[in-house]
VMD Tcl script that builds the backbone (N, CA, C; Angstrom):
set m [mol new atoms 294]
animate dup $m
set s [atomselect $m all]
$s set {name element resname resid chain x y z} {
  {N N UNK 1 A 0.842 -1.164 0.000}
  {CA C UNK 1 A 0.000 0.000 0.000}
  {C C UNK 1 A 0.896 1.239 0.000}
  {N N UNK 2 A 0.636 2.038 -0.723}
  {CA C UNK 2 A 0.930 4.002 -0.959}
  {C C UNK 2 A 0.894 4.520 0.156}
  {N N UNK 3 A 2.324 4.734 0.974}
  {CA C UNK 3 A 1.476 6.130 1.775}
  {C C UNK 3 A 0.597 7.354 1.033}
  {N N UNK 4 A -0.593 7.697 1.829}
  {CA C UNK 4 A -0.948 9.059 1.354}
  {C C UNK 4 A -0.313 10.395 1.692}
  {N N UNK 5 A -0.144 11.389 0.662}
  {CA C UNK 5 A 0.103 12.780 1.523}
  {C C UNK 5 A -0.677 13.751 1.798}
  {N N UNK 6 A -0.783 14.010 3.276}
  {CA C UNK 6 A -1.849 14.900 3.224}
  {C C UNK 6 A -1.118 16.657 3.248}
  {N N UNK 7 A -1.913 17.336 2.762}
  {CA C UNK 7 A -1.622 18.705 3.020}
  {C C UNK 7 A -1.243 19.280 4.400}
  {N N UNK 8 A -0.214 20.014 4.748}
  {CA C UNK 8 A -0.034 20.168 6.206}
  {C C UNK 8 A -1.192 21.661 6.319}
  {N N UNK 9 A -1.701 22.304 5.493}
  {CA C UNK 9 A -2.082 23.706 5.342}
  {C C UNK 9 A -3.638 23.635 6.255}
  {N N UNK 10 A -4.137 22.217 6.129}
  {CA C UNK 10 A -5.231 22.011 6.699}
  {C C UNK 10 A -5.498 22.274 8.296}
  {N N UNK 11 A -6.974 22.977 8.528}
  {CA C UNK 11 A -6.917 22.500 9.874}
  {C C UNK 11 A -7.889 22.450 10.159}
  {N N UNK 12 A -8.194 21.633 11.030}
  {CA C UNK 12 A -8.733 20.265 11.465}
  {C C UNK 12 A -9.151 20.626 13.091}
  {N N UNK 13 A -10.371 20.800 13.178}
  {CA C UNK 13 A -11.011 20.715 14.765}
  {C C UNK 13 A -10.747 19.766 15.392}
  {N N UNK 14 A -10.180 19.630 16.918}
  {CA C UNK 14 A -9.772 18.616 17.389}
  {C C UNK 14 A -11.231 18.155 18.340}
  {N N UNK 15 A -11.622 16.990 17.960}
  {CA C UNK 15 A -13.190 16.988 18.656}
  {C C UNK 15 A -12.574 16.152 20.069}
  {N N UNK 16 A -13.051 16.609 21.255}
  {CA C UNK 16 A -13.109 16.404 22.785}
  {C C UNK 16 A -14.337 15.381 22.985}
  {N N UNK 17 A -15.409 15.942 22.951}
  {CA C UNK 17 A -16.326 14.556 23.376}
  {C C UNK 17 A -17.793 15.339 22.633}
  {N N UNK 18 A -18.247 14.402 22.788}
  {CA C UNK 18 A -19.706 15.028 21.569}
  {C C UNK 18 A -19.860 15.322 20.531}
  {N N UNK 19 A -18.815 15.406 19.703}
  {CA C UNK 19 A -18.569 16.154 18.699}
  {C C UNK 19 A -18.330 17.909 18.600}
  {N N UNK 20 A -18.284 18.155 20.051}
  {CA C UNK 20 A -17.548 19.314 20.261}
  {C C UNK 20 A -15.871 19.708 20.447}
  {N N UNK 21 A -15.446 20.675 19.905}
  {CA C UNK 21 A -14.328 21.415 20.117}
  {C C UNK 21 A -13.814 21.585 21.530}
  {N N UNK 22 A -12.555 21.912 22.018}
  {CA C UNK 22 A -12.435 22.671 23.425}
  {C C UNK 22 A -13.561 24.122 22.965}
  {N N UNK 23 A -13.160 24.808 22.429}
  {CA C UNK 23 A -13.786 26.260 22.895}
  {C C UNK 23 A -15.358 26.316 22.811}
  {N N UNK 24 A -15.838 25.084 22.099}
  {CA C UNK 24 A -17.356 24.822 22.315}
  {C C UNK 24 A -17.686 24.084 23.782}
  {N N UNK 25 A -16.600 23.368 24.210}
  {CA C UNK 25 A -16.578 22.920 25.442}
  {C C UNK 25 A -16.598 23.771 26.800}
  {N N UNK 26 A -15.685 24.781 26.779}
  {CA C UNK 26 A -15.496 25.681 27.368}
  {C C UNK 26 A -16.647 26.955 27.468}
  {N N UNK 27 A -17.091 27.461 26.728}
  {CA C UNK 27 A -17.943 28.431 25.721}
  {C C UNK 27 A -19.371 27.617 26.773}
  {N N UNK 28 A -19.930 26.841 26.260}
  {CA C UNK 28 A -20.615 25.409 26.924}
  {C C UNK 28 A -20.627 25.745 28.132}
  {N N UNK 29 A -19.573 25.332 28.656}
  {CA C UNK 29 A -19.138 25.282 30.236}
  {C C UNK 29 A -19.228 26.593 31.022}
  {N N UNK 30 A -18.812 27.490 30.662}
  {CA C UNK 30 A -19.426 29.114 30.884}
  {C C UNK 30 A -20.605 28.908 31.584}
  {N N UNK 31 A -21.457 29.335 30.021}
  {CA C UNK 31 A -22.608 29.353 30.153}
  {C C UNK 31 A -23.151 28.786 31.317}
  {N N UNK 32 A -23.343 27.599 31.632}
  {CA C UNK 32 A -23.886 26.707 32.891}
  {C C UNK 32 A -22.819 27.505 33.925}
  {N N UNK 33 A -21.891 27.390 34.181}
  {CA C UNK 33 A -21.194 27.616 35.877}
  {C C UNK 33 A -21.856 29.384 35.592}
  {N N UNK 34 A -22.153 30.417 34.697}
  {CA C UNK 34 A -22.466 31.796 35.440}
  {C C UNK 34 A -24.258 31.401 35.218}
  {N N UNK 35 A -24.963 30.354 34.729}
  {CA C UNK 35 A -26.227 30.073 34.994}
  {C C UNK 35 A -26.044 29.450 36.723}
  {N N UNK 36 A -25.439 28.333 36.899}
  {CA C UNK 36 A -25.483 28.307 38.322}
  {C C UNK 36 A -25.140 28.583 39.524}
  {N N UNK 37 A -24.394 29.971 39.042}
  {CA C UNK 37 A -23.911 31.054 40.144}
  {C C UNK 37 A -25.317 31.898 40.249}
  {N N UNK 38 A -25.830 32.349 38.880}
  {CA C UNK 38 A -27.125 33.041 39.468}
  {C C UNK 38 A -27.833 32.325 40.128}
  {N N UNK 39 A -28.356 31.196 39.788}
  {CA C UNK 39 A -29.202 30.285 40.577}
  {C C UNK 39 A -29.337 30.075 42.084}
  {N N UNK 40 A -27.618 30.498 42.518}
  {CA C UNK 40 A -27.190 30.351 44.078}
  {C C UNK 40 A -27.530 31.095 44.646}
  {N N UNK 41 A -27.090 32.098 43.445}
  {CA C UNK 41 A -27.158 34.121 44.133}
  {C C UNK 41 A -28.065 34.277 44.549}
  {N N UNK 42 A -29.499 34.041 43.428}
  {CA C UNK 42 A -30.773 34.602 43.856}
  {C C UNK 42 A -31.244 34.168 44.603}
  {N N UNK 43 A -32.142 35.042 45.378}
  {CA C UNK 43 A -32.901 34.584 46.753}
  {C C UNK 43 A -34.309 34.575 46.511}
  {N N UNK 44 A -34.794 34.326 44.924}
  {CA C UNK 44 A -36.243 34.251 44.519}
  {C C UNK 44 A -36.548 33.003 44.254}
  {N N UNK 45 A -37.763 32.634 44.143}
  {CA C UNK 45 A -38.315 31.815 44.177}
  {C C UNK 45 A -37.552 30.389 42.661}
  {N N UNK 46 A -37.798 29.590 42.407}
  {CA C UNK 46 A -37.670 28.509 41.623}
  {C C UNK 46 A -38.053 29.164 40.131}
  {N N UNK 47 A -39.212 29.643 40.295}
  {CA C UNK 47 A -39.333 30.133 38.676}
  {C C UNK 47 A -38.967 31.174 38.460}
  {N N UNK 48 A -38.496 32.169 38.985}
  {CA C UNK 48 A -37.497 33.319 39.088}
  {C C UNK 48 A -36.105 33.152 38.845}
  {N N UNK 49 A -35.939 32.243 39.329}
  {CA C UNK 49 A -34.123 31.755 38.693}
  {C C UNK 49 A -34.078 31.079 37.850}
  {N N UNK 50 A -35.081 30.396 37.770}
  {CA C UNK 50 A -34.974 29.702 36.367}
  {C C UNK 50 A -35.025 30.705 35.090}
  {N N UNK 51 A -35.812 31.454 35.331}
  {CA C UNK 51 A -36.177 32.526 34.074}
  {C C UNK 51 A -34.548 33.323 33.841}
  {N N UNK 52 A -34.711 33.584 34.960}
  {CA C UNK 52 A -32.759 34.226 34.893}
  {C C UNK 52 A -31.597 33.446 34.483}
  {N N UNK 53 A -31.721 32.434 35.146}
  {CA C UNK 53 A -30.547 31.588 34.691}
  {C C UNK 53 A -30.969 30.717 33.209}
  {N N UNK 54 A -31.863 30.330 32.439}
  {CA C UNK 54 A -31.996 29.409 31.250}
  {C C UNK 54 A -31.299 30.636 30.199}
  {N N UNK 55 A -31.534 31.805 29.859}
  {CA C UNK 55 A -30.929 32.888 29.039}
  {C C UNK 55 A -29.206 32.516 29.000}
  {N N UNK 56 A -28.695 32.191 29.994}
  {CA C UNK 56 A -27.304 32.151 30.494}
  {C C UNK 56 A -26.919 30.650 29.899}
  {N N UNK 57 A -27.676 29.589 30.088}
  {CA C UNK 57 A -27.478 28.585 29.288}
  {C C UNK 57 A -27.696 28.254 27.734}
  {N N UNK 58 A -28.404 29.195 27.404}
  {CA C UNK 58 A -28.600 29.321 26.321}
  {C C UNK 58 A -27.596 30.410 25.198}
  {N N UNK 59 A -27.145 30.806 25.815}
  {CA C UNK 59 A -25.970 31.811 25.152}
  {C C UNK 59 A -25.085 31.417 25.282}
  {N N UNK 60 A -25.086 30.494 26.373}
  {CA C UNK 60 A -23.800 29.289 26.396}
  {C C UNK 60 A -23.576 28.443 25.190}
  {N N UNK 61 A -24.772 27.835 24.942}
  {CA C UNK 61 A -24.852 27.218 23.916}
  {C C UNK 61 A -25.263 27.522 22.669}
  {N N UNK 62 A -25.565 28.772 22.143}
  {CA C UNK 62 A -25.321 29.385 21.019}
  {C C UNK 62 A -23.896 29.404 20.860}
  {N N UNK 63 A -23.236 30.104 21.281}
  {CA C UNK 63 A -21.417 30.556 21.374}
  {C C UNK 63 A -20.906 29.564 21.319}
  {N N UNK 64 A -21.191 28.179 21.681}
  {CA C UNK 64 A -20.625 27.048 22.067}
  {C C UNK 64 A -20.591 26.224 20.455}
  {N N UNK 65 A -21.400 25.043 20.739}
  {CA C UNK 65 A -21.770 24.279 19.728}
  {C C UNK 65 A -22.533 24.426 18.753}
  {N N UNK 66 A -23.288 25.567 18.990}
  {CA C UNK 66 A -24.601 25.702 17.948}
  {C C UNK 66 A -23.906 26.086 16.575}
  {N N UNK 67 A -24.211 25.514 15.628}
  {CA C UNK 67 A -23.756 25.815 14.316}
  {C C UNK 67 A -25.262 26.225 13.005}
  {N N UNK 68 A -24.513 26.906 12.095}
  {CA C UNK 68 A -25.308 27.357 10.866}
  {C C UNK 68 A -24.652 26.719 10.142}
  {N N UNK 69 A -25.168 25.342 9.402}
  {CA C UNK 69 A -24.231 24.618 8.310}
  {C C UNK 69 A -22.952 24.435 9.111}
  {N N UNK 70 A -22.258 24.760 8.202}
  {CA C UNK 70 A -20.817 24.255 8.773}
  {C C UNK 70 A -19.833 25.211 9.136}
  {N N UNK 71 A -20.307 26.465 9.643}
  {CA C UNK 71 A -19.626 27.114 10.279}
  {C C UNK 71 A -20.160 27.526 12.102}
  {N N UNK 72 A -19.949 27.318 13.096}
  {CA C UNK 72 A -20.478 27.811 14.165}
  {C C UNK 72 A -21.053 29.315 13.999}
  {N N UNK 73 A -22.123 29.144 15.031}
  {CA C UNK 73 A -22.917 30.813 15.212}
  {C C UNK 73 A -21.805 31.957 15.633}
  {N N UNK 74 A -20.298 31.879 16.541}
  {CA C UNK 74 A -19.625 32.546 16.460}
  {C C UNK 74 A -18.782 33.208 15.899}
  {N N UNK 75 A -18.750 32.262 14.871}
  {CA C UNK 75 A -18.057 32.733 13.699}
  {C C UNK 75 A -18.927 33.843 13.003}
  {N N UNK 76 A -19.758 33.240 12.736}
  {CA C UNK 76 A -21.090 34.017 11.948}
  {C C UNK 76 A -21.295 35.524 12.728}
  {N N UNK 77 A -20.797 35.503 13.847}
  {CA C UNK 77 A -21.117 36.696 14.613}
  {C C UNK 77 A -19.807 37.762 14.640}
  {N N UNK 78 A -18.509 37.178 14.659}
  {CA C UNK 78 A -17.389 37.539 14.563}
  {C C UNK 78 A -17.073 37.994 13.400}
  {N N UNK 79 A -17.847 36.982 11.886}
  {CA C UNK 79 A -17.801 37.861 10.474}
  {C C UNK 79 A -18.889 39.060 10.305}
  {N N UNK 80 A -19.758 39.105 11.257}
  {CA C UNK 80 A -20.788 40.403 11.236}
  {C C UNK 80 A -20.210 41.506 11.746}
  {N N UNK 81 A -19.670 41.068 13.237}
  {CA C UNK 81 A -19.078 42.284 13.755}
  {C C UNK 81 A -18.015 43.167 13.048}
  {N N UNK 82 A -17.504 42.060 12.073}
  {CA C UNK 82 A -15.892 42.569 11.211}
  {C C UNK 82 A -16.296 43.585 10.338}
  {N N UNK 83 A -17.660 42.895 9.506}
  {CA C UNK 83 A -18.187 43.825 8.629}
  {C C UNK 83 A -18.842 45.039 9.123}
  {N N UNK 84 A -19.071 45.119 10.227}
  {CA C UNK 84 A -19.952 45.981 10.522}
  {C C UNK 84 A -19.201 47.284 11.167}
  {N N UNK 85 A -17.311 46.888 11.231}
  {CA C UNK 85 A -16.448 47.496 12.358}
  {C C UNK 85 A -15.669 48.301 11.024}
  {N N UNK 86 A -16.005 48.015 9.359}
  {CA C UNK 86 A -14.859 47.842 8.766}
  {C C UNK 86 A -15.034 49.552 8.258}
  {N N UNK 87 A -13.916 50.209 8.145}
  {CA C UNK 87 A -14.232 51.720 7.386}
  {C C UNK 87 A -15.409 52.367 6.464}
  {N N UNK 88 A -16.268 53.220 6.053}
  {CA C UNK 88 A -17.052 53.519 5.248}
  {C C UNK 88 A -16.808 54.986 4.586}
  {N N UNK 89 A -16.825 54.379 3.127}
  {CA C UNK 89 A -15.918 55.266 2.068}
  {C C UNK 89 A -17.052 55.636 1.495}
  {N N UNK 90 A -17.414 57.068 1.518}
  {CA C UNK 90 A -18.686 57.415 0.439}
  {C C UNK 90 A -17.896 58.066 -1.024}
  {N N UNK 91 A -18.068 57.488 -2.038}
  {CA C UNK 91 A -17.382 58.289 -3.366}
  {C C UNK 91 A -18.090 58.417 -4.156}
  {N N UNK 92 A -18.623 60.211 -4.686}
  {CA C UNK 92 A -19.572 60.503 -5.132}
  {C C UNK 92 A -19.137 60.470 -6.436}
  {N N UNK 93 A -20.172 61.476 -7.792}
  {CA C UNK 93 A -19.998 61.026 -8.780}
  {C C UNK 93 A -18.577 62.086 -9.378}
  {N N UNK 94 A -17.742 61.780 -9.756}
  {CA C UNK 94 A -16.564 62.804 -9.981}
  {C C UNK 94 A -15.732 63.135 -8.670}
  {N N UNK 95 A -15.772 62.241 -8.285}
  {CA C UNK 95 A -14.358 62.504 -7.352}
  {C C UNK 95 A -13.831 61.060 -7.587}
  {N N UNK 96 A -12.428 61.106 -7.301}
  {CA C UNK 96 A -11.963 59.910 -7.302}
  {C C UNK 96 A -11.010 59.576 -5.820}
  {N N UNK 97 A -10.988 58.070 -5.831}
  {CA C UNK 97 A -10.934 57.310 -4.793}
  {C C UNK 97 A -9.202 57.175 -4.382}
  {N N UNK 98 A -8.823 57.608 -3.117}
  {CA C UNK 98 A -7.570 57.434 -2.667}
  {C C UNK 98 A -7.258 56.032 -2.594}
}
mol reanalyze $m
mol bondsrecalc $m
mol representation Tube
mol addrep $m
């Protein structure tokens, strides 16, 4: 048998358990430990912390694992913010562009 060669240029998510990443792991993991710090904190009732703390797990897990196709939602958010951070050039009709 041929060795194959692979491209070294590639890269390759290293999956941890679930089919998650560390930083989806981590990202993940957030989320829940500052959901169950509020949970401790508050001194309201059961459905009061719950309402507070599920938001916190849930942004955990957007940021985390949640994906659009095959790119994660953070990415998707990190290419919005880029575009949205990037210079704005107005060039009217007869002027020209530096």
């Amino acid at each position: 048998m041929e060795p194959v060669r692979v491209h070294q240029h590639l890269e390759l998510d290293d999956v941890l358990a679930f089919g998650m990443s560390a930083i989806d792991l981590v990202l993940l993991g957030a989320g829940v430990l500052l959901a169950a710090w509020l949970y401790v904190r508050l001194g309201a009732s059961v459905t009061v912390r719950l309402t507070v703390c599920l938001p916190a797990i849930g942004v955990g897990a957007l940021l985390g694992p949640a994906r659009i196709g095959a790119q994660s939602v953070r990415e998707h958010l990190i290419g919005a913010a880029a575009y949205l951070g990037r210079p704005r050039i107005r060039v009217y009709r007869g002027e020209a562009c530096d």
